[in-house]
N, CA, C and O atoms as CSV, one atom per row, in Angstrom:
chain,resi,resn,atom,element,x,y,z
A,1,UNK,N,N,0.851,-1.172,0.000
A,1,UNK,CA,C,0.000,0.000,0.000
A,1,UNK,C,C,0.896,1.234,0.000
A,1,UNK,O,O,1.940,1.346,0.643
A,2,UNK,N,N,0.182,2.430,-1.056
A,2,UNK,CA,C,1.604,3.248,-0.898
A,2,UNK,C,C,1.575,4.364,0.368
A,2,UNK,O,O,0.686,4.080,1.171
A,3,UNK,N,N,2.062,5.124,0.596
A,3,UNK,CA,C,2.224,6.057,2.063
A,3,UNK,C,C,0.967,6.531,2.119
A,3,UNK,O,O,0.151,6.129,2.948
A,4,UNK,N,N,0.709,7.467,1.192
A,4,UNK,CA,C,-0.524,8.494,0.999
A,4,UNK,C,C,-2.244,7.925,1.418
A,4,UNK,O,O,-3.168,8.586,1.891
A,5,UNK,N,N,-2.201,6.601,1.067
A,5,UNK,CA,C,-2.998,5.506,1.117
A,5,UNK,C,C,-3.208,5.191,2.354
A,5,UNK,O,O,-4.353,5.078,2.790
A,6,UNK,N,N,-1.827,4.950,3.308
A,6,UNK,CA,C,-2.045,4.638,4.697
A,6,UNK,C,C,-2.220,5.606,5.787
A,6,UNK,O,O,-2.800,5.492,6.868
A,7,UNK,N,N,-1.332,6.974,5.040
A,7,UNK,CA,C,-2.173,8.391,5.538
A,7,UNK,C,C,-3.395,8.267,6.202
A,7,UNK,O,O,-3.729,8.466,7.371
A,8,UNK,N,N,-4.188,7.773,4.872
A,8,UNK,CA,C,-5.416,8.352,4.599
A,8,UNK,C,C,-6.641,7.311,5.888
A,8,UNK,O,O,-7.384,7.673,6.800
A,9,UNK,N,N,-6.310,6.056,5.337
A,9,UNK,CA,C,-6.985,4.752,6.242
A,9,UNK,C,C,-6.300,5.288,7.622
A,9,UNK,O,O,-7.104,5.010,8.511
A,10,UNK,N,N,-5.255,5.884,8.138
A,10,UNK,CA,C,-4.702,5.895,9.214
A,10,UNK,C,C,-5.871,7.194,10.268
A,10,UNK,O,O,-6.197,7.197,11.456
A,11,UNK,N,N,-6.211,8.178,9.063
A,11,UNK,CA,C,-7.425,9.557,9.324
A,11,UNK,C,C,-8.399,8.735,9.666
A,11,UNK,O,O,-8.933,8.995,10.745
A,12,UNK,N,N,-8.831,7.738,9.028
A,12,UNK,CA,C,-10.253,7.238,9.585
A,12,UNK,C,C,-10.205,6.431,10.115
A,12,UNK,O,O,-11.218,5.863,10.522
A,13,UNK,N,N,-8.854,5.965,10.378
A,13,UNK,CA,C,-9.014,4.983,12.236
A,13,UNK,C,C,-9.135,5.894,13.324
A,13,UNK,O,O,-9.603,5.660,14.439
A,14,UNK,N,N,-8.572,7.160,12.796
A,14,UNK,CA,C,-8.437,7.568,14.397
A,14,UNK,C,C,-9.508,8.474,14.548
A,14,UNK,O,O,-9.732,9.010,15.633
A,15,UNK,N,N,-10.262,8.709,13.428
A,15,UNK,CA,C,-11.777,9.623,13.623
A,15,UNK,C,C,-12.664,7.883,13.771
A,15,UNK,O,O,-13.821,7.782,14.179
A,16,UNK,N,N,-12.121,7.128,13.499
A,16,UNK,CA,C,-13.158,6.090,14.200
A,16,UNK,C,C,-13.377,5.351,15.509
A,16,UNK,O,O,-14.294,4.874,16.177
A,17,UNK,N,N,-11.905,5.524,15.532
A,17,UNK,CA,C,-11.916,5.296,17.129
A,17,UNK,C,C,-12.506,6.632,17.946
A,17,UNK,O,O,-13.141,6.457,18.986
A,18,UNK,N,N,-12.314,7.699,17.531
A,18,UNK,CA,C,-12.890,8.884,18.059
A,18,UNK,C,C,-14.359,8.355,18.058
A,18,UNK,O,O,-14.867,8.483,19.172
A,19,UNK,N,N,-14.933,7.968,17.414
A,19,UNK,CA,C,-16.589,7.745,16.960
A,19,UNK,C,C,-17.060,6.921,17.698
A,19,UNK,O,O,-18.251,6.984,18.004
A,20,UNK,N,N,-16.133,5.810,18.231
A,20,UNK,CA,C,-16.679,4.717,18.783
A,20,UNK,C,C,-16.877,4.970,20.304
A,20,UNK,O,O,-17.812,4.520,20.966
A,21,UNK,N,N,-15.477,6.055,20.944
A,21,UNK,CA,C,-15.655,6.421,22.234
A,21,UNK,C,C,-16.896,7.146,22.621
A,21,UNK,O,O,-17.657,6.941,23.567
A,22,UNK,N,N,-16.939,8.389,21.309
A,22,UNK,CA,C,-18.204,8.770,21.631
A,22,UNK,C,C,-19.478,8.286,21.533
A,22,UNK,O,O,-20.490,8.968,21.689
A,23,UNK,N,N,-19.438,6.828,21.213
A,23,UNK,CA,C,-20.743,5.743,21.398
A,23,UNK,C,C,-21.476,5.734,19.702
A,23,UNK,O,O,-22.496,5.105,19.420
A,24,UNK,N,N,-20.740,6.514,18.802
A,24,UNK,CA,C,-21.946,6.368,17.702
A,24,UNK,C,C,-21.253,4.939,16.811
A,24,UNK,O,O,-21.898,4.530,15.845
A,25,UNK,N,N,-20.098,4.317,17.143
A,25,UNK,CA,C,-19.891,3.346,15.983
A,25,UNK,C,C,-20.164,1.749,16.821
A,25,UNK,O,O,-20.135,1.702,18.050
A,26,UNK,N,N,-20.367,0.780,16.162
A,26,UNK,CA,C,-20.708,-0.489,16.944
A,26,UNK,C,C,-19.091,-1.270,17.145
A,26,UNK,O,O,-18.090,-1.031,16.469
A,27,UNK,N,N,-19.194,-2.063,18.066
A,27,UNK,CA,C,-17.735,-2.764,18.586
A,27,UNK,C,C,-17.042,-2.940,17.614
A,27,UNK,O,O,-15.914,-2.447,17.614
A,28,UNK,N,N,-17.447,-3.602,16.630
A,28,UNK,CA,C,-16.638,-4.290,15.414
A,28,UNK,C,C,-15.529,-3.378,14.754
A,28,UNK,O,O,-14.361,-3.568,14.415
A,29,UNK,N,N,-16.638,-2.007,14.708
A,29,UNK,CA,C,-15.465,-0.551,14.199
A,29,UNK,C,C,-14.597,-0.517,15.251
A,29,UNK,O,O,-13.411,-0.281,15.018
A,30,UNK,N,N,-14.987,-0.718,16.411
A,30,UNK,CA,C,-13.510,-0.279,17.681
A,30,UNK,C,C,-12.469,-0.927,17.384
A,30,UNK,O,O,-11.339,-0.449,17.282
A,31,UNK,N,N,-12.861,-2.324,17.189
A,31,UNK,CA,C,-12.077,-3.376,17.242
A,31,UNK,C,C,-10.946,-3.533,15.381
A,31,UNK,O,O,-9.771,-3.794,15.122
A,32,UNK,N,N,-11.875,-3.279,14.761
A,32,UNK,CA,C,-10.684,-3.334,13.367
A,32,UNK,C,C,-10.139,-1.956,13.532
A,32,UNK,O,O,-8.978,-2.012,13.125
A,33,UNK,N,N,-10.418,-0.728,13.937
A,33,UNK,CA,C,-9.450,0.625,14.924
A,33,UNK,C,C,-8.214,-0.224,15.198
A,33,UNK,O,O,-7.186,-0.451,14.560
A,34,UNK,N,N,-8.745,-0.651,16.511
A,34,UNK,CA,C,-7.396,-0.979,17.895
A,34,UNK,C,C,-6.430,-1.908,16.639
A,34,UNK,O,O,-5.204,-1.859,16.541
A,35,UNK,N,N,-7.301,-2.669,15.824
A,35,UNK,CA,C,-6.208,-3.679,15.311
A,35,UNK,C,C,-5.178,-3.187,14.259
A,35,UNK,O,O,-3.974,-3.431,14.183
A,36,UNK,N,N,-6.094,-2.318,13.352
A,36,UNK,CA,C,-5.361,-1.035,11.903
A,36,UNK,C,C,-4.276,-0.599,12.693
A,36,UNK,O,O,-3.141,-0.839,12.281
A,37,UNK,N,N,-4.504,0.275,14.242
A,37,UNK,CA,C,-4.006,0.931,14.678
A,37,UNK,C,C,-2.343,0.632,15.072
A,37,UNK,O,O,-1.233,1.055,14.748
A,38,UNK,N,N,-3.049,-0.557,16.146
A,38,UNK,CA,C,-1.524,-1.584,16.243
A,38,UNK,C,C,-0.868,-2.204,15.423
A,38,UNK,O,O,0.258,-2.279,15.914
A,39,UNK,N,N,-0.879,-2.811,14.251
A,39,UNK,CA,C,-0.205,-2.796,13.086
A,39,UNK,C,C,0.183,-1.351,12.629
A,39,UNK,O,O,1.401,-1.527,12.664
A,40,UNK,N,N,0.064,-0.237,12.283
A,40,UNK,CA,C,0.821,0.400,12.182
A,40,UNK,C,C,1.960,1.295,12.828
A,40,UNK,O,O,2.744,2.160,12.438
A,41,UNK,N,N,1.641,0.620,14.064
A,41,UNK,CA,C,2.386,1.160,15.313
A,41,UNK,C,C,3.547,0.408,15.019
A,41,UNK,O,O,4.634,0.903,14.722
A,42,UNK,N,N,3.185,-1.308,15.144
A,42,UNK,CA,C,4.479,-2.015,14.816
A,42,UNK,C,C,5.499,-2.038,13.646
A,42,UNK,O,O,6.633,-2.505,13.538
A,43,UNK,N,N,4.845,-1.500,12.985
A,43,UNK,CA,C,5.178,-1.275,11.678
A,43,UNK,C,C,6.666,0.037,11.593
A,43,UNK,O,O,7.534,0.158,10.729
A,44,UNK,N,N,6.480,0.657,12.595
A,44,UNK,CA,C,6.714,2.413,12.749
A,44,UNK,C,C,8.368,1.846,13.174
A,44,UNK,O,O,8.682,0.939,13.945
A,45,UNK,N,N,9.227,2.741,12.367
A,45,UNK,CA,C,10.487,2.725,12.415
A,45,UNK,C,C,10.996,2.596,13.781
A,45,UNK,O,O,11.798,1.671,13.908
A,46,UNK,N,N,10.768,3.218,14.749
A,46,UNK,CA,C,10.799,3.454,16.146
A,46,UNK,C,C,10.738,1.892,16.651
A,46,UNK,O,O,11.691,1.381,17.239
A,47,UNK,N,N,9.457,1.147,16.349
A,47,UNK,CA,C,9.294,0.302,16.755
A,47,UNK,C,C,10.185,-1.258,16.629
A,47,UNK,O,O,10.529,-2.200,17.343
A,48,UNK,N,N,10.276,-0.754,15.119
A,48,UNK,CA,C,11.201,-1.656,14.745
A,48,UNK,C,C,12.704,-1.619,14.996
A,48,UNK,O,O,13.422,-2.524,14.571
A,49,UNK,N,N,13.174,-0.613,15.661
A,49,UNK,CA,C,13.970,-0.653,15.991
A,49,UNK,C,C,14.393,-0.606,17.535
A,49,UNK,O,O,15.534,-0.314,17.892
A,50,UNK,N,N,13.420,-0.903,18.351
A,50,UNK,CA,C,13.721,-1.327,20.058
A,50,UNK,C,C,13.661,-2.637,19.746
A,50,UNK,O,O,14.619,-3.258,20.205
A,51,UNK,N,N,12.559,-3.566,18.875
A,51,UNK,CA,C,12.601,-4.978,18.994
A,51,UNK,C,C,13.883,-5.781,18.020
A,51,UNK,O,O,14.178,-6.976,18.043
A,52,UNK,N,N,14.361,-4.925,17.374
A,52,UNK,CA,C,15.466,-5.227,16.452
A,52,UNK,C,C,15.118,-6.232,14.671
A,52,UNK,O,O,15.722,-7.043,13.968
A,53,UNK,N,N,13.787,-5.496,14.657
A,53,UNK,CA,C,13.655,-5.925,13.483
A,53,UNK,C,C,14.507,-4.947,12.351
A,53,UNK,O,O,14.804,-5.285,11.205
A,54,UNK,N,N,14.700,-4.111,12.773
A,54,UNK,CA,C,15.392,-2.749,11.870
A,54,UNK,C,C,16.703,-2.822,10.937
A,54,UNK,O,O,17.066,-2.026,10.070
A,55,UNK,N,N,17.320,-4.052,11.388
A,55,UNK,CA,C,18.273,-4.101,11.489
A,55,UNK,C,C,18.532,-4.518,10.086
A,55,UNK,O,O,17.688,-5.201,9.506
A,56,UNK,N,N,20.025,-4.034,9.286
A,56,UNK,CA,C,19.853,-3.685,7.575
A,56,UNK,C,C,20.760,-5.595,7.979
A,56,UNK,O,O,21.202,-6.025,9.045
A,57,UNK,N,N,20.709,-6.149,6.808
A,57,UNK,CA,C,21.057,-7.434,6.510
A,57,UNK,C,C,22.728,-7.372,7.125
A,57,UNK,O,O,23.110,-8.034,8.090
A,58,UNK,N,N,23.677,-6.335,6.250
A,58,UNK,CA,C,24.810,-6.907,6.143
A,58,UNK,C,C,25.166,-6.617,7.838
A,58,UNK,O,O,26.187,-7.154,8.269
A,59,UNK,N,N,24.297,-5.741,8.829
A,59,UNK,CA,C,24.785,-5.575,10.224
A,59,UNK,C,C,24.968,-6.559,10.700
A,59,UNK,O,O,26.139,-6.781,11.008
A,60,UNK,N,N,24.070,-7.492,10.960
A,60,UNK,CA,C,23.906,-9.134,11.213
A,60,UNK,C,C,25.602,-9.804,10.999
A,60,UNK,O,O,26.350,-10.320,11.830
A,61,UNK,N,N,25.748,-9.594,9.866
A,61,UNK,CA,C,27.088,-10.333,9.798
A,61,UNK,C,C,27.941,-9.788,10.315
A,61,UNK,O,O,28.833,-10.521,10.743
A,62,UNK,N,N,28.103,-8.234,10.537
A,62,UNK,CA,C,28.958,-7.887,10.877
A,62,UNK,C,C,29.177,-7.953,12.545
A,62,UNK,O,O,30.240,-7.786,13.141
A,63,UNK,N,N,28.282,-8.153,12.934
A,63,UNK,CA,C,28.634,-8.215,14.503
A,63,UNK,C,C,29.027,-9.458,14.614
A,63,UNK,O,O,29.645,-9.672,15.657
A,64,UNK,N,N,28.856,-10.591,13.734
A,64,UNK,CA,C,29.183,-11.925,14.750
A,64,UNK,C,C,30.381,-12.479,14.244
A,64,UNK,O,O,30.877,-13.471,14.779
């Protein structure tokens, strides 16, 4: 999916999760929210780089 794309789905998770707190969307919207949401969290450079997925190929070799 390209950036602009996940921008965009990323605007209407978080106006949906907004929607759902304020009671107008049913569970199911909360719930594919929390899930969109956390996948792109893990996804997030930051992230990938405390759990050490970040890490470029040839580093691997070079440390061991």
């Amino acid at each position: 999916m390209q950036e602009e794309a996940k921008t965009i789905v990323d605007g209407v998770a978080v106006s949906g999760g907004i929607a759902t707190l304020a009671g107008w969307l049913p569970d199911l919207t909360a719930l594919l929210t929390i899930v969109w949401l956390s996948l792109r969290i893990w996804e997030s450079d930051t992230v990938r780089r405390m759990v050490g997925h970040g890490q470029k190929q040839g580093s691997e070799s070079q440390s061991q």
